[in-house]
N, C-alpha and C positions, 0 to 999 in steps of 0.2 A: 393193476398190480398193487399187491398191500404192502409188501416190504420196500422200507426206505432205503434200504442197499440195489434193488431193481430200480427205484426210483430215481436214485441217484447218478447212477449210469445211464442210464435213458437219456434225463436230459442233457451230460453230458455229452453221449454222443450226438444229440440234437443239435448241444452247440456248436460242435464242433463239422457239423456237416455243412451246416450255414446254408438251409433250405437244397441242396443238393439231397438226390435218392441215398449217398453213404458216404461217407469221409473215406478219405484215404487213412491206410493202416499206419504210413509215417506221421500224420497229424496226431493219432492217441501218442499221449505223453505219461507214461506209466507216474510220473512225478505228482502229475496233478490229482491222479485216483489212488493215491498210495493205500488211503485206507480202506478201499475196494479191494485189492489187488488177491487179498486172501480170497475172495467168492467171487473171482474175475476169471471166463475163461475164452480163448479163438479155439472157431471150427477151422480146417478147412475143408472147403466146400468144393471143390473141385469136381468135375466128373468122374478123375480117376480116385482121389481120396476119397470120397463117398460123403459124408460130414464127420471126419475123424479129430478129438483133440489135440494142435495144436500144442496149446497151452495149459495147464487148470490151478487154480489157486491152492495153495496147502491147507485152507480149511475145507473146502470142497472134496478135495483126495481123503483129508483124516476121518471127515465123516462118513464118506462112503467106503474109507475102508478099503483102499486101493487108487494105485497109479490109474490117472487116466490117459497119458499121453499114449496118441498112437491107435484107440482105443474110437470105436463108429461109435459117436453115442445113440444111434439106433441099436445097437446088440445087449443096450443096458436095460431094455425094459419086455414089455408080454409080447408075445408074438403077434397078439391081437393088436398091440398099439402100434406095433414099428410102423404100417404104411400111412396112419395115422400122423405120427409125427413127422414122417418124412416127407409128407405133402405139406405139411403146415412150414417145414424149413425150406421146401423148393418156393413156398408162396412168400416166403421173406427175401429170397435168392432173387425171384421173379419182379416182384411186385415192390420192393421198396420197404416192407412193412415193419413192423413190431413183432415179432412172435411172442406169446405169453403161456407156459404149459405150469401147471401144477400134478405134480402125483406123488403118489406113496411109497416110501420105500420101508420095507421090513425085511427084518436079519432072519437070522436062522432060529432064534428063539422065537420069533414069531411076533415080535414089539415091532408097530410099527412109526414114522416119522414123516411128516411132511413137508416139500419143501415146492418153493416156487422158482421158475425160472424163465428169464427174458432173453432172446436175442433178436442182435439188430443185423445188417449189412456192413460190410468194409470190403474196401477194392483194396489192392494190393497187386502192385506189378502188371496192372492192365489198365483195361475201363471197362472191366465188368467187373459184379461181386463173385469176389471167390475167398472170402473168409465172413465169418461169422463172430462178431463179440457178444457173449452172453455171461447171464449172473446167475446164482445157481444158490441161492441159502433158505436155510431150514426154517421153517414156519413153529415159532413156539418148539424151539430145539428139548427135545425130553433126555433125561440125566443122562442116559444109555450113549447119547450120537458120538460115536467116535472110540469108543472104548470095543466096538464089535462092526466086522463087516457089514453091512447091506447086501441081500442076495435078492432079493424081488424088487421092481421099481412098477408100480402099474400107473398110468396116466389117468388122472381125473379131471381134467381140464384142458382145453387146447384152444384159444384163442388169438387173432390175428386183428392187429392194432393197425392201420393206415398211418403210415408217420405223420404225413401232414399233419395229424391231429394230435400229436406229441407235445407242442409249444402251447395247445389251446384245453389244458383238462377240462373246463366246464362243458365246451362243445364234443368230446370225449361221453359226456354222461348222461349229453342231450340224446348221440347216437343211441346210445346203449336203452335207456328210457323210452323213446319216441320216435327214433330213425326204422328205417329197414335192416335187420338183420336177420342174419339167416343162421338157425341154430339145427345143427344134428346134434342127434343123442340118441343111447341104447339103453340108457335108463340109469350107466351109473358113468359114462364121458362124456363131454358136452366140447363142441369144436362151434365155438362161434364165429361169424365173417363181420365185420362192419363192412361197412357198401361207403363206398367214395378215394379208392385208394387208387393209384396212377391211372387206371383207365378214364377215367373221369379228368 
């Protein structure tokens, strides 16, 4: 992840998990991430809500140019990505992990913007995960963001971070460099895996 607002939240929720698979959802303290909060959003992840927003930040909604509450953020992107990204949030639901996706979104005039986006786990009213906290901001925002809806969103990246590896970024770049990873792509999305997350 390049953005220090993804950054920033990460380790947040890192710390606040305290080596657990995901914090509880009463633990996040909206006070301490105040100045997140605009590019801050919850899934929930339920079987029956599908991964619908919860929550989403006012600069996140201004840029995209619409409410998201209530809204699957699988319905916001190509037809081609949804099962794409919905296996990468079942592997975050599953496995513990980091979700990391970057993709494009362009308006109707056809400009388009980039943005990146990270979610983690949070339990909530159980002991299993059934929400999602994720960040959601524009990579090198161009004049245009927010002045005009976003109608296409297409996925150009979709990788999957092992939390364990969250507290430790050098060993993060060792994987990435030198470990075993397993990379799909069709020549213009790349779904990477690091190898070492809860199964191990």
């Amino acid at each position: 992840m390049q953005q220090r607002s993804s950054q920033s939240l990460v380790q947040y929720w890192d710390e606040i998990r305290a080596g657990r698979v995901a914090p509880q959802r009463c633990e996040i303290e909206p006070a301490k991430i105040a100045a997140l909060l605009p590019v801050t959003f919850i899934l929930d992840c339920t079987a029956r809500a599908g991964f619908r927003f919860r929550l989403a930040g006012t600069r996140i909604c201004e840029q995209l140019g619409r409410e998201l509450r209530g809204v699957d953020i699988r319905d916001m992107f190509e037809t081609q990505d949804r099962k794409d990204l919905e296996n990468l949030l079942q592997s975050v639901v599953a496995e513990g992990g980091i979700g990391e996706i970057e993709f494009e979104a362009t308006c109707a005039e056809g400009r388009e913007a980039q943005f990146e986006m990270v979610v983690m786990p949070v339990i909530h009213a159980s002991n299993t995960v059934n929400r999602l906290l994720g960040c959601l901001t524009a990579i090198g925002p161009p004049y245009w963001l927010g002045s005009t809806a976003t109608v296409r969103h297409r996925v150009t990246t979709l990788r999957m971070v092992p939390a364990k590896t969250v507290s430790q970024p050098a060993k993060v770049l060792a994987l990435a460099e030198h470990g075993p990873v397993a990379i799909a792509s069709d020549g213009t999305r790349r779904f990477r895996v690091f190898e070492g997350g809860r199964s191990q």
